[in-house]
KELUM-602681 format. One record per atom (N, C-alpha, C): residue in three letters; atom name; z, y, x. Coordinates in Angstrom, 2 decimals. Example, Ala and Ser with C-alpha at 12.3 -4.5 7.8 and 13.67 -1.06 7.14 Angstrom:
<pts>
PT	rest	atom	pz	py	px
PT	ala	N	7.80	-5.69	13.19
PT	ala	CA	7.80	-4.50	12.30
PT	ala	C	7.80	-3.30	13.20
PT	ser	N	7.08	-2.25	12.85
PT	ser	CA	7.14	-1.06	13.67
PT	ser	C	7.87	0.03	12.90
</pts>
This chain:
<pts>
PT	rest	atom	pz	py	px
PT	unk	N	-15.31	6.66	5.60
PT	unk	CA	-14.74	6.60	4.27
PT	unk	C	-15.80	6.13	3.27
PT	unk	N	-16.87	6.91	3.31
PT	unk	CA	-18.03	6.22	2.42
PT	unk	C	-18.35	4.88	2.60
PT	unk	N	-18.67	4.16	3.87
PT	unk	CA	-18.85	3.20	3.94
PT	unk	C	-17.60	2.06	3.67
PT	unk	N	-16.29	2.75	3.08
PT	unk	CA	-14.91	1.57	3.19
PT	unk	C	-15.61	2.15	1.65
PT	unk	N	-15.60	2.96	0.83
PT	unk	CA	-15.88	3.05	-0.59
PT	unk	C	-17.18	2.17	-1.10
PT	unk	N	-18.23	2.01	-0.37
PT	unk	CA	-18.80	0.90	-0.97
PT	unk	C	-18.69	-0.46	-0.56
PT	unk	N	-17.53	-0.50	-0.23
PT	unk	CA	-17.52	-1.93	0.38
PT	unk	C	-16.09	-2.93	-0.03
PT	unk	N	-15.71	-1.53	-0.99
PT	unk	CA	-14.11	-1.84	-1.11
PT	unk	C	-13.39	-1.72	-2.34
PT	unk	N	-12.20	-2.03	-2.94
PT	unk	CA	-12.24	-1.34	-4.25
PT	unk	C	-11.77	-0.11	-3.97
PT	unk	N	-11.69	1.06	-4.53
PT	unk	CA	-11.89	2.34	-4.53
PT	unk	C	-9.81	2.48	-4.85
PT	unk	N	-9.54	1.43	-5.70
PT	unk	CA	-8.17	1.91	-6.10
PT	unk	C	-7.27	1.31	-4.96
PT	unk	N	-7.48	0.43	-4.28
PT	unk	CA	-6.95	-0.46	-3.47
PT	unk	C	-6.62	0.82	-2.29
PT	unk	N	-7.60	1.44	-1.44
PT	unk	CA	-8.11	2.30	-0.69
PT	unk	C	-7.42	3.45	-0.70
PT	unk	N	-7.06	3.87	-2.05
PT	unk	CA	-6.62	5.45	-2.51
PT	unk	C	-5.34	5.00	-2.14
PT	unk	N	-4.93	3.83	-2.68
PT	unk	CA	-3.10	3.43	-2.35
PT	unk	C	-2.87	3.15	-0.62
PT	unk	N	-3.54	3.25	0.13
PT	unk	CA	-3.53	3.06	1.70
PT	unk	C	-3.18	4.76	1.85
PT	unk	N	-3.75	5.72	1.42
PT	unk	CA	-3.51	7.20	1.32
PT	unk	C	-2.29	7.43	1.47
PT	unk	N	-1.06	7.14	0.46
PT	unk	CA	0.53	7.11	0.78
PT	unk	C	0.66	7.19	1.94
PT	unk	N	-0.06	6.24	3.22
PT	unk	CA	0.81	5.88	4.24
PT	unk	C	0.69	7.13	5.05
PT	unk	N	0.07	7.89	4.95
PT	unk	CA	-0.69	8.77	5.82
PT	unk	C	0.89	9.88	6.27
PT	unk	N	1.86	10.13	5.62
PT	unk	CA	3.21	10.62	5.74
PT	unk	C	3.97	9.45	6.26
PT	unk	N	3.78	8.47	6.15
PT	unk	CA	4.11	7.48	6.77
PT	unk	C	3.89	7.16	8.40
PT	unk	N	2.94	7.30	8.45
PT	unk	CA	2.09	7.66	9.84
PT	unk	C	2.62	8.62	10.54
PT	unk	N	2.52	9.65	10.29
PT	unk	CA	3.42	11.11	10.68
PT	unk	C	4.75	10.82	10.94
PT	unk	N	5.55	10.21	10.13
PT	unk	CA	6.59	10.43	10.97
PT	unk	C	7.19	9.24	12.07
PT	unk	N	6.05	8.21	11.84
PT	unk	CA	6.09	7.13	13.00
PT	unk	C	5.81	7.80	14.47
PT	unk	N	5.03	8.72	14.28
PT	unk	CA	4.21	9.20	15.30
PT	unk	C	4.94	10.24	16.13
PT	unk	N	5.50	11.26	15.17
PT	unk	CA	6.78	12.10	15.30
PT	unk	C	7.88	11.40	16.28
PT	unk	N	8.03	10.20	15.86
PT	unk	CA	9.36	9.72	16.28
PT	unk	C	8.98	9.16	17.70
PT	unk	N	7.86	8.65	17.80
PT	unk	CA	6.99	8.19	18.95
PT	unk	C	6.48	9.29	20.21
PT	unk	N	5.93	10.31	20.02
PT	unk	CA	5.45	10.97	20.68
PT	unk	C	6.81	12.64	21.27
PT	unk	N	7.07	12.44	19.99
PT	unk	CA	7.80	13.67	20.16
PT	unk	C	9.14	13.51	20.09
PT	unk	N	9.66	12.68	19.95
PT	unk	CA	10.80	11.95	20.14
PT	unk	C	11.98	12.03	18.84
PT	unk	N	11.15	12.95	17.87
PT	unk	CA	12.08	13.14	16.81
PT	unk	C	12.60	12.18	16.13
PT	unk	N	14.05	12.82	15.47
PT	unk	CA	15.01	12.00	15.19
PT	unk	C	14.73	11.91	13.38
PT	unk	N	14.47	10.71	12.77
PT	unk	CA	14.26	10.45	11.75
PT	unk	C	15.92	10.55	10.64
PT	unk	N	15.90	11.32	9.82
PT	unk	CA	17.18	10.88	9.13
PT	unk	C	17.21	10.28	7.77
PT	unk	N	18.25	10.28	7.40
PT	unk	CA	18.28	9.04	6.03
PT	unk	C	17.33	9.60	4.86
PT	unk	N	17.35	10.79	4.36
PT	unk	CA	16.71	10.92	3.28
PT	unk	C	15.14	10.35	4.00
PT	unk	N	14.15	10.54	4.68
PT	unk	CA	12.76	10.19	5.78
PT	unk	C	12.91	9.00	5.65
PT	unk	N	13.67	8.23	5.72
PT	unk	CA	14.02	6.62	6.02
PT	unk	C	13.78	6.50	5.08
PT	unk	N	14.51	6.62	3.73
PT	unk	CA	14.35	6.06	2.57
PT	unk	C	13.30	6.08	1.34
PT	unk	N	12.70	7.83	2.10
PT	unk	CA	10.95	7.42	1.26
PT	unk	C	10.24	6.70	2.05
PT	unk	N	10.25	6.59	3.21
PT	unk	CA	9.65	5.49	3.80
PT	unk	C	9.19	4.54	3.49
PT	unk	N	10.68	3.48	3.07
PT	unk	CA	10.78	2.14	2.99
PT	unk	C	10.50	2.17	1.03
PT	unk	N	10.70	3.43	0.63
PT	unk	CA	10.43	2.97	-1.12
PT	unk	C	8.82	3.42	-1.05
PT	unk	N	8.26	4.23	0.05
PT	unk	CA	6.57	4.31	0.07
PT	unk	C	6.03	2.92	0.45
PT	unk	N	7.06	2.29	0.99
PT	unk	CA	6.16	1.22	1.92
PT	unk	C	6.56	0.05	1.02
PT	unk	N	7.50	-0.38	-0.03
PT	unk	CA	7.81	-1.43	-0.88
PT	unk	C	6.89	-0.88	-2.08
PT	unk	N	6.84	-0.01	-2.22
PT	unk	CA	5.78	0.34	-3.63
PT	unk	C	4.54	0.09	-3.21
PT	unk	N	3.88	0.27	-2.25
PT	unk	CA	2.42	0.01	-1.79
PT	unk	C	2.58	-1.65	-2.12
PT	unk	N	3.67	-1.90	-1.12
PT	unk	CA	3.44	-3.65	-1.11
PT	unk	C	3.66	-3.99	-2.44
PT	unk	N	4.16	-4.03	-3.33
PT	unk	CA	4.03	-4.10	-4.96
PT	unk	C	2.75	-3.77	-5.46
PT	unk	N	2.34	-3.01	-5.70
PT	unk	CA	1.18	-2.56	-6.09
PT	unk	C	-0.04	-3.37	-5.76
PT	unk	N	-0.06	-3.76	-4.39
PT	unk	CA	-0.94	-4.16	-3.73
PT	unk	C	-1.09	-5.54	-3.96
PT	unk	N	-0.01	-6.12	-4.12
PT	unk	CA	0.19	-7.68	-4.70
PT	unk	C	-0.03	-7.95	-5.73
PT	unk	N	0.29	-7.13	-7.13
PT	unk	CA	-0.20	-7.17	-8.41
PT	unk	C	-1.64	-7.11	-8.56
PT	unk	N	-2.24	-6.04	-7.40
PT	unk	CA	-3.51	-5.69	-7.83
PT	unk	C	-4.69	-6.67	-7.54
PT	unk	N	-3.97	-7.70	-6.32
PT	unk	CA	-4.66	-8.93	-5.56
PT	unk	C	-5.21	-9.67	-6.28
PT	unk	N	-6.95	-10.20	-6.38
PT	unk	CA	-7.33	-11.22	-7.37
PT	unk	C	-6.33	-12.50	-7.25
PT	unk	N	-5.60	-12.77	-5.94
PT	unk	CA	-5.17	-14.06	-6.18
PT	unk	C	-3.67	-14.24	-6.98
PT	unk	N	-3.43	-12.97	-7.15
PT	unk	CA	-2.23	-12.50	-8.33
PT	unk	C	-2.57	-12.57	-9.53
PT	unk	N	-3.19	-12.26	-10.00
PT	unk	CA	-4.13	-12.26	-11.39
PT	unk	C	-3.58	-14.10	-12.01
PT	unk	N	-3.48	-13.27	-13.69
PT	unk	CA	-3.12	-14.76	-14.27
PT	unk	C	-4.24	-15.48	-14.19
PT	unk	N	-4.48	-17.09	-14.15
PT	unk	CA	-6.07	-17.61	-14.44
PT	unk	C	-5.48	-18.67	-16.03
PT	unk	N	-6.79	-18.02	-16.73
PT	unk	CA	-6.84	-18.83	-17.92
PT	unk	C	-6.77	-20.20	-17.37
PT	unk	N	-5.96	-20.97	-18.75
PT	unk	CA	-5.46	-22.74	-18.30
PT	unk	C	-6.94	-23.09	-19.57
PT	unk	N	-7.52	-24.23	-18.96
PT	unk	CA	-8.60	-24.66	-20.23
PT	unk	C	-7.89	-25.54	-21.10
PT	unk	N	-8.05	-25.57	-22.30
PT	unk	CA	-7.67	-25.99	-23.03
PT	unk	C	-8.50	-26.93	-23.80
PT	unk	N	-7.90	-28.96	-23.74
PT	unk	CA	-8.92	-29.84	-24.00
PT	unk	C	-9.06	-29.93	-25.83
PT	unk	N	-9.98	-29.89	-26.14
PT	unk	CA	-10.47	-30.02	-27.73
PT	unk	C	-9.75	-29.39	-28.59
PT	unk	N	-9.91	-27.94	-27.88
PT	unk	CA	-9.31	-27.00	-28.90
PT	unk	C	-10.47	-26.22	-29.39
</pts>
């Protein structure tokens, strides 16, 4: 963890954290054969579309870039 914190942005990192219930019940459903139901499903997929939002906004290559402006 220390070494992904200096190497990484710190806010980027904390939002990977969400998945960690995410994980669990992949694993659940995998190992132990449990049966996932709709309410589980649906924080799921709104944990896993909000990360991907977040994560895209937060991307330098998302970022507006100033247009130069000639002989202004």
């Amino acid at each position: 963890w220390f070494w992904l914190v200096q190497h990484a942005d710190v806010g980027r990192l904390t939002l990977q954290l969400f998945l960690v219930p995410v994980l669990g019940l992949i694993l659940a459903m995998v190992l132990f054969r449990e049966r996932i139901g709709t309410l589980e499903a649906a924080g799921t997929v709104i944990v896993v579309l909000g990360i991907s939002l977040v994560a895209r906004e937060s991307s330098p290559a998302a970022q507006p870039r100033a247009v130069p402006t000639a002989g202004v």
